[in-house]
N, C-alpha and C positions, 0 to 999 in steps of 0.2 A: 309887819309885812306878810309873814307867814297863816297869820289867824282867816285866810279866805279860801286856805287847802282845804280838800275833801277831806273827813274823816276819816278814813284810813288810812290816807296817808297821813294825815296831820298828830293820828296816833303812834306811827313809828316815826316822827321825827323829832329831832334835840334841837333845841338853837342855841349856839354859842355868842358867852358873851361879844359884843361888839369892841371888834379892834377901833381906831380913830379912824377917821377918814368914812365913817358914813357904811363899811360892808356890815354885811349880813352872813352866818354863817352857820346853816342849817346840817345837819349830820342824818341821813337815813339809815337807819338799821333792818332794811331788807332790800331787796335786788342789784343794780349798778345803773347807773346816770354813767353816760360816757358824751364823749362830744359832740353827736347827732341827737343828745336832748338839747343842746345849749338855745341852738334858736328858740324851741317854746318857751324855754328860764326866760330868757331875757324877752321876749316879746309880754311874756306875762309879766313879769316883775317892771318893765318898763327900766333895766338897770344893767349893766355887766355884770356878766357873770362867770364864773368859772369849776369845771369838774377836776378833781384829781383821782385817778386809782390808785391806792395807796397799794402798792407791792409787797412792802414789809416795813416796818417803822423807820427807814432810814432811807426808801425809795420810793419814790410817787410820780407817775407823770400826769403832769400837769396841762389844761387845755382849759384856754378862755378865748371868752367874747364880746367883743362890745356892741353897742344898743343902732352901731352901722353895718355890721357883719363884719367887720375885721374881725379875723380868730390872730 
């Protein structure tokens, strides 16, 4: 799903294995996706989607959306 990223970014990013259920689970190692990216995620992906900011390994808030605009 990921192989139609641009170049640089396709260069800093990881994909994790897939959980069941069909997600996708891409990791960027430079800037922050917060919740005012989610609309283009999912209008590109065609999928829900979801960002977390991970605070410290034991806290993360979490923000998703799906492919109707429910967040």
């Amino acid at each position: 799903m990921f192989d139609s990223l641009d170049g640089e970014l396709k260069a800093v990013m990881h994909t994790w294995e897939s959980p069941s259920g069909g997600w996708q689970t891409p990791q960027i190692d430079f800037g922050t996706w917060d919740d005012a990216d989610l609309p283009a995620l999912v209008e590109w992906s065609s999928a829900p989607a979801c960002v977390a900011d991970v605070s410290d390994s034991s806290l993360a808030l979490v923000t998703g959306l799906d492919t109707t605009g429910q967040r």
